[in-house]
N, C-alpha and C positions, 0 to 999 in steps of 0.2 A: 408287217406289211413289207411286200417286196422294193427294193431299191426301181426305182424307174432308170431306163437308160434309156440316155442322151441320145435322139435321133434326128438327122437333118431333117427337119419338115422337109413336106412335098407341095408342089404349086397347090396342091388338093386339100390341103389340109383343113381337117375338118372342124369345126367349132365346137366347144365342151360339151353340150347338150347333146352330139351327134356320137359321142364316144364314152365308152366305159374313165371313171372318174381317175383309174391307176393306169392308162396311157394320156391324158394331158399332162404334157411338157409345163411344169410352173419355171418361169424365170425370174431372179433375184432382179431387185432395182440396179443392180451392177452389170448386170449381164442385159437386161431390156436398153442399159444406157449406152451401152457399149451396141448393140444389135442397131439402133435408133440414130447414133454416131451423135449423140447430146449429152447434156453434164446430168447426174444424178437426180439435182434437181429440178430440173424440167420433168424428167419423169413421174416424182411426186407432186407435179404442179396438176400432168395432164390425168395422173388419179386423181387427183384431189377435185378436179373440176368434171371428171365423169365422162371425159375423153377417152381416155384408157381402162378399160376393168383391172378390177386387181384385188385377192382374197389378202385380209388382213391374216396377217400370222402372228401373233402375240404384237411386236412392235414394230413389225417390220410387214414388209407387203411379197407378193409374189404374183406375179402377172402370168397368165397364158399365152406361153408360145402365139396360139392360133390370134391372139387380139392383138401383137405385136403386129403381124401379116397385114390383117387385114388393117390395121391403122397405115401401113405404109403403101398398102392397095390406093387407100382412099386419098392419101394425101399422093401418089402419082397423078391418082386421076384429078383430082381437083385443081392439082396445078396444069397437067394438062387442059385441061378445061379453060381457065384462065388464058392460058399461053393461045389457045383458037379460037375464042372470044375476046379478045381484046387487045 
């Protein structure tokens, strides 16, 4: 299987179902933590709770680029939302 390379998403980025399974970008719990600007273990908090998706890989996890996006999509807008409601 080919190596994937590393590509900046685009605002467009499409969701796994929408793309062949060797262009989804998987990111490590280090690199989601780092992307998300939180400790490690928040990240396994918000798999564990079914916040985040994320494919188990023997003992460790690796998340989708595209579900990191739209989690920080949803959490602008919700705090927006907040911020003009109240």
């Amino acid at each position: 299987m080919p190596h994937a390379s590393r590509q900046q998403p685009s605002e467009n980025t499409a969701e796994a179902g929408d793309r062949p399974l060797d262009e989804v970008e998987l990111l490590t719990v280090q690199e989601t933590a780092q992307a998300l600007r939180v400790p490690m273990v928040t990240v396994h908090r918000l798999v564990q709770k079914g916040q985040l998706p994320a494919i188990r890989t023997g003992r460790s996890f690796r998340v989708p680029a595209y579900a990191v996006h739209k989690y920080l999509r949803k959490a602008a807008t919700d705090r927006n939302d907040r911020n003009t409601n109240g």
